[in-house]
C-alpha positions in Angstrom: 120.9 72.3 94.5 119.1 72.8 98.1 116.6 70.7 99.2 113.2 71.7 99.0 112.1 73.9 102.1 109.7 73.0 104.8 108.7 76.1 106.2 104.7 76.2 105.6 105.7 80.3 104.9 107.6 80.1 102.1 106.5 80.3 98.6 107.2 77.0 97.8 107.2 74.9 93.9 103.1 74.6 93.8 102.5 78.3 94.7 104.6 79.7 91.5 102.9 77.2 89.9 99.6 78.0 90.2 100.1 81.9 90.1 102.0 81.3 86.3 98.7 79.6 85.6 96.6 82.3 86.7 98.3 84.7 84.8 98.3 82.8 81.4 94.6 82.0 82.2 93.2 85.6 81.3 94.3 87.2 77.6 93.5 90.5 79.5 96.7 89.8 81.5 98.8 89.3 78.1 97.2 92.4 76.8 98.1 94.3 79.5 101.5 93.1 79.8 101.4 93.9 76.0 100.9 97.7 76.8 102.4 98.6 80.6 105.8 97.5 79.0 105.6 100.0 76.1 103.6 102.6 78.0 103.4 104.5 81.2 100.9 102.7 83.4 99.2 105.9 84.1 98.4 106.5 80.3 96.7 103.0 80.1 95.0 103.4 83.6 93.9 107.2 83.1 89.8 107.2 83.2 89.2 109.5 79.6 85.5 110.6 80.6 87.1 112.2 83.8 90.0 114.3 81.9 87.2 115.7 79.3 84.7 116.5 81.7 87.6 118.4 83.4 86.6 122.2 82.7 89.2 125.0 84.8 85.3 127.0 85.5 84.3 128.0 89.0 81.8 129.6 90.7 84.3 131.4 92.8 87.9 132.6 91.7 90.0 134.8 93.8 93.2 134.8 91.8 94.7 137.3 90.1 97.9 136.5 90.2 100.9 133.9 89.0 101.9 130.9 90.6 105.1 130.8 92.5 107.7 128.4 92.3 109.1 126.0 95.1 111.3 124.0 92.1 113.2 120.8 93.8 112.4 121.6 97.6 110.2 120.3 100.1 108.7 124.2 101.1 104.7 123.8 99.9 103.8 124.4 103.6 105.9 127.8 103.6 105.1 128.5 100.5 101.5 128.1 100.7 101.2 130.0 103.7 103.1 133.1 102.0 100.7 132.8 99.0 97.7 133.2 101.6 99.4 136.2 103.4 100.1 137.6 100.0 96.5 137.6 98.8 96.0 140.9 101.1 99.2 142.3 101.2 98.9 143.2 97.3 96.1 145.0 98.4 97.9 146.8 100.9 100.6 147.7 98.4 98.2 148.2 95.8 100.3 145.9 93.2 99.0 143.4 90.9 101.8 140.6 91.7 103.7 140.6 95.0 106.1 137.4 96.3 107.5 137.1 100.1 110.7 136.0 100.5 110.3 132.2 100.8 114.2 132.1 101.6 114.1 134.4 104.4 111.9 132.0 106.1 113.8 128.7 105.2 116.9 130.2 106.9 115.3 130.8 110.3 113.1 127.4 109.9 116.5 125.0 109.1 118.4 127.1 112.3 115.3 126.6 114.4 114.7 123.0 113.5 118.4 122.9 114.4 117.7 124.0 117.7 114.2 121.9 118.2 116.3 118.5 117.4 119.0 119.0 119.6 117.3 120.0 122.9 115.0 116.5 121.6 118.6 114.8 122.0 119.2 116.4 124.9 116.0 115.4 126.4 116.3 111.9 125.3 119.9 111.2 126.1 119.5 109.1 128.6 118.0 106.4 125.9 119.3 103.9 124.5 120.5 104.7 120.3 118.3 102.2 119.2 114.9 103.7 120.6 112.9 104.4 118.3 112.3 108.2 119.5 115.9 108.6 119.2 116.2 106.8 115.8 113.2 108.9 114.5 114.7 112.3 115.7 117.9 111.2 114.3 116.3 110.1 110.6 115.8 113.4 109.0 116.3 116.2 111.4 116.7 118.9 109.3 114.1 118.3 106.2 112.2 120.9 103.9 108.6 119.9 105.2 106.3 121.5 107.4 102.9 122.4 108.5 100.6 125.8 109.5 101.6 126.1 113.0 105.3 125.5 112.5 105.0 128.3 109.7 103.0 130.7 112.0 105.6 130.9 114.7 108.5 131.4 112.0 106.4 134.4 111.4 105.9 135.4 115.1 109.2 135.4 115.5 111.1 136.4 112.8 108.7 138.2 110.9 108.9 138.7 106.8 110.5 140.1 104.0 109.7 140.7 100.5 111.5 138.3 97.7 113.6 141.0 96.6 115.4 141.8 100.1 116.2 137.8 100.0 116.0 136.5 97.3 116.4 132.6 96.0 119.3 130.9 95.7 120.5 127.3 93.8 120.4 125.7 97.1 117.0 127.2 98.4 114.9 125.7 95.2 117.7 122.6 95.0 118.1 122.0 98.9 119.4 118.5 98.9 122.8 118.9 98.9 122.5 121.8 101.9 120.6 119.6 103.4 123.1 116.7 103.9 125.6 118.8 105.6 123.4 120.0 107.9 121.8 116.8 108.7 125.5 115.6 109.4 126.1 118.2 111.6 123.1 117.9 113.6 123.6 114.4 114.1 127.3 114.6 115.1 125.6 117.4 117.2 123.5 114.3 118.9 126.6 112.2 119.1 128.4 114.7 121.1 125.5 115.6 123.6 125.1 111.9 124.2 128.7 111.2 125.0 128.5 114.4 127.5 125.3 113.0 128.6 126.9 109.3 129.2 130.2 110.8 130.8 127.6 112.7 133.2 129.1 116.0 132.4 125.4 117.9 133.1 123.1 120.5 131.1 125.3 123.3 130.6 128.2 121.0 128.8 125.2 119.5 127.0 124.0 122.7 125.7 127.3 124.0 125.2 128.1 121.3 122.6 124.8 122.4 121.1 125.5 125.9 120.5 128.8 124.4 118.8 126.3 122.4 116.1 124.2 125.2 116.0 127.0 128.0 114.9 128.4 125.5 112.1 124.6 124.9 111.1 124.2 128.9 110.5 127.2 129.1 108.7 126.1 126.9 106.6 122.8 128.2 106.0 124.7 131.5 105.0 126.9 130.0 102.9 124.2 128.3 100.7 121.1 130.6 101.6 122.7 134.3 102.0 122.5 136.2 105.3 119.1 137.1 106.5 118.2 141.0 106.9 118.4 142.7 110.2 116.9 145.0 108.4 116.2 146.8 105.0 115.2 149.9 102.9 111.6 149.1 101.4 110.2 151.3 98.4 107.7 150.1 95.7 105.8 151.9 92.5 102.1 150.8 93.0 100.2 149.9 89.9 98.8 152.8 89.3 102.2 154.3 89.3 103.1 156.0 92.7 106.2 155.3 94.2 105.7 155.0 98.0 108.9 154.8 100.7 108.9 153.2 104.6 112.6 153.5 104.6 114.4 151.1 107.0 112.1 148.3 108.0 113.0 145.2 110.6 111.2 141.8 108.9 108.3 142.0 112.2 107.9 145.5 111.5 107.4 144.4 107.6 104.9 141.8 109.3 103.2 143.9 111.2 102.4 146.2 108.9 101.8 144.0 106.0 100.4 140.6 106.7 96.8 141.5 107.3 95.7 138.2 107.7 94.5 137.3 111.0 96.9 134.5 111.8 96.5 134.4 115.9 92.6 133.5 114.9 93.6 130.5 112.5 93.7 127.0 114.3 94.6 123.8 112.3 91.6 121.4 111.3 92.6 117.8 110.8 90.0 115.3 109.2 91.5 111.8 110.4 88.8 108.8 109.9 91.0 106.2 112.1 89.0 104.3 115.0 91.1 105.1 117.7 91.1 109.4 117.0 87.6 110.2 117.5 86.4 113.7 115.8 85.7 116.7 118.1 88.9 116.2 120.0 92.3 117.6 119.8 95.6 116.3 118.9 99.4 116.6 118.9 102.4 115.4 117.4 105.5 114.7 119.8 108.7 116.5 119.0 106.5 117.6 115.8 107.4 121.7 115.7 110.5 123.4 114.4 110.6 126.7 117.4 110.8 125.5 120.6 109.6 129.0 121.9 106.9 128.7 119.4 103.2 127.6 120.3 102.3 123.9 120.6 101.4 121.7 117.8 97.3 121.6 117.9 94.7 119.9 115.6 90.9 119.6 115.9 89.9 116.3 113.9 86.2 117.1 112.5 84.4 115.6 110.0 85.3 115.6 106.2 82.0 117.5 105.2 82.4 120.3 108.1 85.9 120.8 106.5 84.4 121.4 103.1 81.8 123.1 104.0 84.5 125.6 106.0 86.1 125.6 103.5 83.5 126.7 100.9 83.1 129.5 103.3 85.9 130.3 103.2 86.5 130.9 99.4 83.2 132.7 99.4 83.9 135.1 101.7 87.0 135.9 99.8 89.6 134.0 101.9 92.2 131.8 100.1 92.4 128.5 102.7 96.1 126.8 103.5 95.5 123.4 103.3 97.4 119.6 103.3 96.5 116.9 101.7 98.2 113.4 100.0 99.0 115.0 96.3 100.6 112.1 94.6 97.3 110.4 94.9 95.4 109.7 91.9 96.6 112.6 90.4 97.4 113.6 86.5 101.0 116.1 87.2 101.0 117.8 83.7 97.5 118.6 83.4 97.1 119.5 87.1 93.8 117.4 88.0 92.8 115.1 90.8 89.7 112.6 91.3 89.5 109.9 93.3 89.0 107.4 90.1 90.8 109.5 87.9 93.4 106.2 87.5 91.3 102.5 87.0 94.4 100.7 88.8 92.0 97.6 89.3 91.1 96.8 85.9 94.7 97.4 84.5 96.0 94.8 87.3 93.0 92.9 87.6 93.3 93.1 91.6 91.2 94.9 94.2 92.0 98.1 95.9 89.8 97.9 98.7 91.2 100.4 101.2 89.0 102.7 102.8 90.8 106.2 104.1 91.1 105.0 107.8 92.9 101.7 106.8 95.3 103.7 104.3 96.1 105.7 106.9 96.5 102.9 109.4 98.4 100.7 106.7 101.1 103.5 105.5 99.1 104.0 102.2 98.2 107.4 102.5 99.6 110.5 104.4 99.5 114.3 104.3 102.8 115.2 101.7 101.6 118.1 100.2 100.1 121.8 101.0 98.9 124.1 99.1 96.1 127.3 98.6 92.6 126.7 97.7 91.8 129.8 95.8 88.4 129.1 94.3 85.2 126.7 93.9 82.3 125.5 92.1 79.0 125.5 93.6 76.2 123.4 92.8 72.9 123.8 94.0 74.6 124.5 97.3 77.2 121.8 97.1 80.9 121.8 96.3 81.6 120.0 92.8 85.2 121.2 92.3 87.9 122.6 93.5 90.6 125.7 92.5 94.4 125.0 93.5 96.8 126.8 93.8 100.3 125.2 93.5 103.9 126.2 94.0 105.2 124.0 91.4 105.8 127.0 88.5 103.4 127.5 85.6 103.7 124.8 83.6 101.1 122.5 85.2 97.2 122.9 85.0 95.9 126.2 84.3 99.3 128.3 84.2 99.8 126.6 87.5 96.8 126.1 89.2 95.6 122.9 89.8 91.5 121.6 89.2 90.5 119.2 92.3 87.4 117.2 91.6 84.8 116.8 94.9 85.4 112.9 95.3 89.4 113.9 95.7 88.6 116.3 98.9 87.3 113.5 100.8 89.4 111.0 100.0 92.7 112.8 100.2 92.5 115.8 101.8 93.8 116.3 105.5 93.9 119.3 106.7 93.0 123.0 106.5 93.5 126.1 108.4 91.1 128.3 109.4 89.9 131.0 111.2 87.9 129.6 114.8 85.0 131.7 114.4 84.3 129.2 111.3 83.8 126.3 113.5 80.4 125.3 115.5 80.6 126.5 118.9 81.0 123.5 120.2 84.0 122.8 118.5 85.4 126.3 119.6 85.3 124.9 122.7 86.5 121.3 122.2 89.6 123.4 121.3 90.7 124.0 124.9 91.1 120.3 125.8 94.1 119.3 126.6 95.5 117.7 123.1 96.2 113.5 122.9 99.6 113.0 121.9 100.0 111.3 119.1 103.8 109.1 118.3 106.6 111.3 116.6 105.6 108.8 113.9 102.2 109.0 113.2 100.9 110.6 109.6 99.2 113.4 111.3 102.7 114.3 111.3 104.4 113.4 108.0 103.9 116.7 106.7 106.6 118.1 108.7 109.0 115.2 107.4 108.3 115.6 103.7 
């Protein structure tokens, strides 16, 4: 036996006491207890009236098309930005169902996040291991997440190819396993830049040894993703049954002439409700980006109702919207719904859950994991009631796929969209051109990127 503690922190005798009382006090506790250990707490918590009432009917519906597929990986952001580019290029083709190669794009994004890290570790060699830039750089360096501007200069650079020139592999839809080698190699990468660094050996030894982590990075990649085209033969049937030839194609010249989305207009729109970030300025993430000869990380923080109401827009004018939002979030998986009381938490536990958005943000409650393609809406006398989602998690969730997002979700939940700047106020067109605050590598306008 110890004796008895006298720290006025620790949970001491009275304490357990009094919370085994409290619990025994209330036969709604018992009953509870009765059912959470039989059932899934989200079965006993699920708000009924909310799933009825849930009808897959919009105002506004621009698919036409299947869901795609982004099985155990961490690639909504790529994927969703495909999906948008997609919506026109079956146009273009004149097919009814049309899929870019979302591998194509996680090869270049994992060698160019290689990159990115590395010349962060070379920039921050001269810190101790322990910072907690270094340790943050050093945490996940090679993840599947992302965000709009990250995927817009994959594009810009490398350009696009259909799913059939590059097809998936077991690693591309399972990446976990490719993605611990290459973490390990990017981070005995780091060790060696900061032993050249400490043994003041200079840049060009430094960047040397990066070029060494680099080539074992795309070999990898290879291995478990395939090579990516130089270039390739592109021929198609159209739906109403012409065959058409380009011949030889590079990926940009596949871009060029296919991805008729404007994406040099699109800017990134960020609604964060946190003290400290007022609305109508702009934002950045440091070391958030993946191509270090890409274009800076930007967001424009706006208000939650200018977001919907772009976004509304948007759908109406006939323009799927990328957007980002915190998915796991009072969300029903199989039948593909969200509402922000879709769950009654509170009376199951009998406790409160008081946080308003800022504080969830601010408290690590709540943070963008998820993105995905609005691709319709229901109006109401002028106002949004729900929303149409497109996901990238197969077919078998929702509506064949797509998912239904109640109104009181958006505002709670959602983060971010991207949009074309002619949408915005003019004001805000302008407020673009400020120099962006920097936010910490670690802030949740960044998590995206790390999911």
């Amino acid at each position: 036996m110890t004796a008895p503690t006298t720290n006025p922190g620790a949970l001491d005798p009275a304490a357990l006491t009094a919370f085994r009382e409290d619990f025994a006090a209330e036969p709604a506790h018992r009953l509870m207890q009765n059912v959470v250990t039989q059932h899934d707490v989200n079965d006993v918590a699920l708000n009924r009236r909310i799933v009825t009432e849930a009808t897959h009917s919009f105002s506004t519906v621009l698919d036409d098309w299947g869901v795609t597929n982004q099985a155990r990986s961490g690639r909504c952001w790529m994927f969703a930005g495909l999906n948008l580019f997609r919506a026109e290029t079956r146009n273009l083709l004149n097919v009814k169902e049309f899929e870019f190669s979302q591998n194509y794009l996680m090869f270049w994004d994992k060698l160019e996040r290689a990159n990115y890290i590395l010349e962060a570790v070379i920039e921050t060699a001269d810190r101790p291991i322990d910072d907690r830039v270094v340790a943050w750089l050093l945490h996940q360096p090679l993840g599947d997440g992302g965000q709009w501007d990250m995927f817009v200069s994959l594009v810009r650079k490398h350009g696009v190819v259909p799913k059939t020139v590059m097809p998936e592999t077991e690693s591309s839809g399972n990446s976990a396993r490719m993605n611990a080698g290459l973490n390990y190699q990017v981070r005995q990468g780091a060790r060696n830049i900061r032993q050249l660094f400490a043994e003041e050996s200079g840049l060009t030894a430094m960047r040397q040894a990066k070029a060494e982590a680099l080539q074992a990075v795309y070999r990898i990649l290879c291995i478990h993703l395939g090579n990516p085209p130089d270039n390739f033969d592109w021929q198609w049937k159209d739906k109403d049954g012409e065959f058409h030839r380009d011949g030889a194609m590079t990926p940009l010249e596949f871009a060029e002439k296919y991805i008729a989305t404007p994406m040099e207009e699109y800017v990134c729109l960020v609604h964060d409700p946190r003290q400290a970030n007022p609305s109508g300025r702009t934002y950045t993430v440091q070391y958030l980006g993946n191509v270090v000869d890409g274009a800076r990380i930007k967001y424009l923080n706006v208000d939650v109702a200018l977001m919907k109401d772009i976004t509304m827009r948007l759908l109406r004018d006939g323009q799927p919207v990328w957007m980002g939002c915190d998915t796991g979030k009072q969300m029903h998986r199989d039948k593909g719904l969200w509402d922000a009381d879709l769950f009654d938490y509170a009376s199951v536990y009998g406790a409160e859950f008081g946080l308003n958005k800022a504080e969830r943000l601010e408290y690590h409650q709540t943070a963008m994991t998820h993105a995905m393609l609005f691709t319709g809406v229901d109006v109401v006398e002028g106002q949004p009631r729900r929303w149409r989602v497109e996901n990238s998690w197969n077919d078998k969730v929702g509506d064949k796929g797509f998912c239904l997002m109640n109104d009181s979700w958006f505002a709670e939940y959602m983060f971010e969209i991207a949009a074309p700047k002619s949408y915005l106020p003019e004001d805000l067109q302008a407020a673009l051109d400020l120099e962006p605050v920097v936010l910490p590598p670690w802030d949740p306008m960044g998590s995206l990127a790390g999911e």
